[in-house]
N, C-alpha and C positions, 0 to 999 in steps of 0.2 A: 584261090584260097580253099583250099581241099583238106581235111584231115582224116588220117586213115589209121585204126586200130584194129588187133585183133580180140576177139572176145576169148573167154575160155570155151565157147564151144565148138570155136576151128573157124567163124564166121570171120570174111572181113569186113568193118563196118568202116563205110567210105560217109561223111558224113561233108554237107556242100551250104551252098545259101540258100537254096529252093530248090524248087523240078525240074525248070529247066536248063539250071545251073549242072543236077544230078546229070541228067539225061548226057547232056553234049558229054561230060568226064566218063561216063559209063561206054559212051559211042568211043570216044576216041580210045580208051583202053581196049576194045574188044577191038576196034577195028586197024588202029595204027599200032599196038603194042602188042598185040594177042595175037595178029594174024587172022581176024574172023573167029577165032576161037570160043564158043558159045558159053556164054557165063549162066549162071542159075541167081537171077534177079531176083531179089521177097517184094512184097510190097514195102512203099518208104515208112520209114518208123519215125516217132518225135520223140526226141531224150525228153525228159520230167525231172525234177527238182522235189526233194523231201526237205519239209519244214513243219515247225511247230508255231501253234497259236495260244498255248496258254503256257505259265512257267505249272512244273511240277509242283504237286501238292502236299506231296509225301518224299522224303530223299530216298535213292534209290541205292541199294548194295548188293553188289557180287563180291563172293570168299572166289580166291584163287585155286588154280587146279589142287596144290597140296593145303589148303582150308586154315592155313596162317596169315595168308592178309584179307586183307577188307576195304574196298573202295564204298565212297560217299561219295555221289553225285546227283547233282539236278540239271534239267533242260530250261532256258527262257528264250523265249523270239527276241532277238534283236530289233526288229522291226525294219519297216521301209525305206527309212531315210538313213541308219545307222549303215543298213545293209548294200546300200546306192555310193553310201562315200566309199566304201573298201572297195567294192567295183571301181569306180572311179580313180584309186588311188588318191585319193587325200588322207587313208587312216591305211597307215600300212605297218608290217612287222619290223621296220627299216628307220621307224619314225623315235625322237626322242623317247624314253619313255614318262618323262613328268611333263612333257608339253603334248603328249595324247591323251595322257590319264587327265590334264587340266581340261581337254575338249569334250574330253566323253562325261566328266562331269558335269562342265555347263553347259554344254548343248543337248546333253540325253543321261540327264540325270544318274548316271551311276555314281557309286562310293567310290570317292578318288583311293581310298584304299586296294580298293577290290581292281578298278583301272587300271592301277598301277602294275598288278599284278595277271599281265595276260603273258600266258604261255605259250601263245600258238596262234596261228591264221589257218585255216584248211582249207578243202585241199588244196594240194601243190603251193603250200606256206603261206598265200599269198589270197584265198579265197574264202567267200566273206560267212564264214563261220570262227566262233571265237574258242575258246580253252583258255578259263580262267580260275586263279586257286584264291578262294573263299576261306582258308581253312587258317586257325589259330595254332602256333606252337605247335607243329608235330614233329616230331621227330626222323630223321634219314628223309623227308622229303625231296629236297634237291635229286638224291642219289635215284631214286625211280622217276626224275622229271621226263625225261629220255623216251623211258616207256612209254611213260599217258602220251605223250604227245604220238609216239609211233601209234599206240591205238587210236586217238581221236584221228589222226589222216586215213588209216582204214575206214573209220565210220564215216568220215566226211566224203570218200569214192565212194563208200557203196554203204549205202542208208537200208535200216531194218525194213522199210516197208516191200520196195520190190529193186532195190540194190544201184537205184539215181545216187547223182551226189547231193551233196544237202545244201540249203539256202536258209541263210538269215537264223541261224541257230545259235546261240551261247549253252557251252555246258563249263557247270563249275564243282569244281573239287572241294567237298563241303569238309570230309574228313577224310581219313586214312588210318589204321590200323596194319600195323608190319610186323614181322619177325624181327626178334632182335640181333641174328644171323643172317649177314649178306647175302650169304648162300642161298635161301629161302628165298628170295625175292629179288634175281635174275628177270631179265626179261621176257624169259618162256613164262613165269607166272604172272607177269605185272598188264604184259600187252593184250593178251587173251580178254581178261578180266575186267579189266578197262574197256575195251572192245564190249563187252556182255552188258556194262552197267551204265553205259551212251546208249546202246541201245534200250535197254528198257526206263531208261528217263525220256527219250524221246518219243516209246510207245505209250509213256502215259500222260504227254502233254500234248493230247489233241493235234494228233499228227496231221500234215495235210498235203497232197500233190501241188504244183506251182506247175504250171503249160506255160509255154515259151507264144508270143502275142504278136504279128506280125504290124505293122505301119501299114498301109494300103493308101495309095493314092491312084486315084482313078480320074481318067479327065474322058471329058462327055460332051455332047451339044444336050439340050435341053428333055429332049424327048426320049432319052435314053433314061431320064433317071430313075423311073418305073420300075425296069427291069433292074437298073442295082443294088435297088433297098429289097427287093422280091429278093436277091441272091443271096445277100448280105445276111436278112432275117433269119433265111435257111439253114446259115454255116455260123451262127451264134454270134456273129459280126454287128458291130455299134457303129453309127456314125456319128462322127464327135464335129468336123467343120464342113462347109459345102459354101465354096465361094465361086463368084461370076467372073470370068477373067476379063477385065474390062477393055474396052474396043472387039470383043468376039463373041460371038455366040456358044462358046463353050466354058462349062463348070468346071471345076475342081472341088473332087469328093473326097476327104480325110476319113477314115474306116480303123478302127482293133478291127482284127480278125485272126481266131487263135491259130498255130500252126497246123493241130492236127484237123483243122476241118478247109484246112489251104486248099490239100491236093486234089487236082481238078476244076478248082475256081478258074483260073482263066480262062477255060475252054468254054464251061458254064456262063462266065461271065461273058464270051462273044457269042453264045448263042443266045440270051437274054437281048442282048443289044444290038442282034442285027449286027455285029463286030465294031461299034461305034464306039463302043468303050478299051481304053486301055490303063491295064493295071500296073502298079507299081510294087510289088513287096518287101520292106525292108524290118529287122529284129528289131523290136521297139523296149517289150520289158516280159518280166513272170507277171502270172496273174492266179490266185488260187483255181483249183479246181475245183467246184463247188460239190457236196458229198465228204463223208467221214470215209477215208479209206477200211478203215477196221469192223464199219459196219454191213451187214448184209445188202448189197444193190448193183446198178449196174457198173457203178466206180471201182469193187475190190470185185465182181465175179469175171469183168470183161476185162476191160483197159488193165488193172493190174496184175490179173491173172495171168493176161498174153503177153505184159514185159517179163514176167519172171519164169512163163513157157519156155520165151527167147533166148531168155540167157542160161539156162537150161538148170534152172530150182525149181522145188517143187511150188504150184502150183497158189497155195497157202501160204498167209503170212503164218510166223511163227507164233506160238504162245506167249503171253508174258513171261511166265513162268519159265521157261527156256534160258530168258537173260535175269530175270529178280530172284536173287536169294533171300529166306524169308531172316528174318534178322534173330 
């Protein structure tokens, strides 16, 4: 299970289950498909997820390229268990819609109104960010739905902060304001615009990175276990169960440990253990990344700075003021 894309800056990103999942697909490419052909390896990178923790405060508006329409939107986190079923596949774009607008009402309190009324799954239709219309009696609405949704799948691949897809997001279409000539409000003006005012509802509700969290299971004899809590500590790792496997002298160690601080744990971990330990890594869940990206530290100067080096933007996130038109 290998997936391979190309970036826009000519890069192939070959992405795998772990290291030494990466390693043997990298070996056998250069060596049985390439002829020994010497490839130019980066160090491995962790995809990130963009999410919001508070809903907007203020609704947010971008005017279109020619300054005849007017979109109204707001950002809310859907939250954890909302955002676990659409993973899942139990709340899908496929589903009735009066018998999902009935679930999300009483199981997570929304307006069976506003339920009723979702436009979209992203990305790739089906991933768990929401597009939902909020809005009373507007007119030609239907006619630009096409649009919003083609802009909310843009935003939902590639998020303002440093261009991850987004996790656990709702954004809703509170108003709208159109020309009353179809002409004006084609989709060169609708998707753009749309595009500009996701993103700045999203940059004013407490943006935040999600890191992907590995399962670790580790089995041991007793006198090992010194050195796994010592490794574990070092690489922001928890240990959540530690059971005795009965009739042996050997543990079983349950462990989060995030992916970006994986690479190189095994090696570390049998130098710890004298090689008595062996580890198990498998994808468990998101987990925030603690830090406001937007603020000054090591979360927006280092780690977000070097995704968006990579994929070859500038450095900086953008302004608010870039995506919010003043009203």
């Amino acid at each position: 299970m290998v997936v391979i894309c190309i970036e826009e800056s000519g890069e192939h990103i070959v992405a795998g289950a772990g290291e030494l999942h990466m390693e043997i697909c990298l070996k056998d490419l250069q060596d049985d498909f390439m002829n020994g052909a010497p490839l130019k390896i980066s160090e491995p990178v962790v995809s990130y997820r963009e999410t919001v923790i508070e809903t907007t405060a203020e609704e947010c508006m971008s005017k279109s390229p020619n300054k005849h329409n007017r979109l109204y939107f707001k950002a809310f986190p859907l939250g954890d268990e909302l955002t676990l079923k659409i993973d899942a596949g139990d709340i899908t774009p496929r589903d009735d819609v009066k018998i999902r607008g009935r679930i999300l009402a009483d199981e997570f309190g929304w307006d069976i109104d506003v339920a009723r009324k979702i436009w979209a799954f992203g990305p790739d239709i089906t991933g768990p960010n929401l597009m939902v219309d909020e809005t009373k009696a507007v007119q030609y609405l239907s006619e630009i739905k096409d649009s919003v949704n083609a802009g909310f799948n843009w935003v939902t691949k590639e998020g303002v902060i440093c261009e991850e897809n987004l996790r656990g997001i709702g954004f809703a279409i509170l108003d709208v304001t159109m020309h009353a000539d179809a002409i004006h409000r084609g989709g060169g003006q609708i998707i753009p615009t749309a595009r500009r005012v996701m993103y700045a509802a999203e940059m004013i509700s407490s943006p935040r990175l999600m890191e992907p969290v590995f399962l670790v299971e580790i089995q041991c004899p007793e006198q090992a276990m010194g050195g796994i809590y010592s490794c574990l500590n070092r690489r922001r790792g928890q240990v959540f169960e530690e059971n005795q496997r009965p009739g042996t002298p050997l543990y079983n160690v349950k462990a989060y440990l995030p992916v970006a601080e994986s690479f190189g744990f095994d090696t570390d971990l049998r130098a710890q253990t004298s090689g008595q330990a062996f580890p198990q890594c498998v994808f468990d869940h998101w987990q925030l990344v603690p830090g406001d990206p937007l603020a000054e530290g090591k979360l927006r100067d280092e780690v977000i700075a070097n995704i968006r080096k990579r994929k070859g933007i500038s450095a900086e996130i953008p302004p608010l003021d870039r995506f919010k038109d003043k009203l």
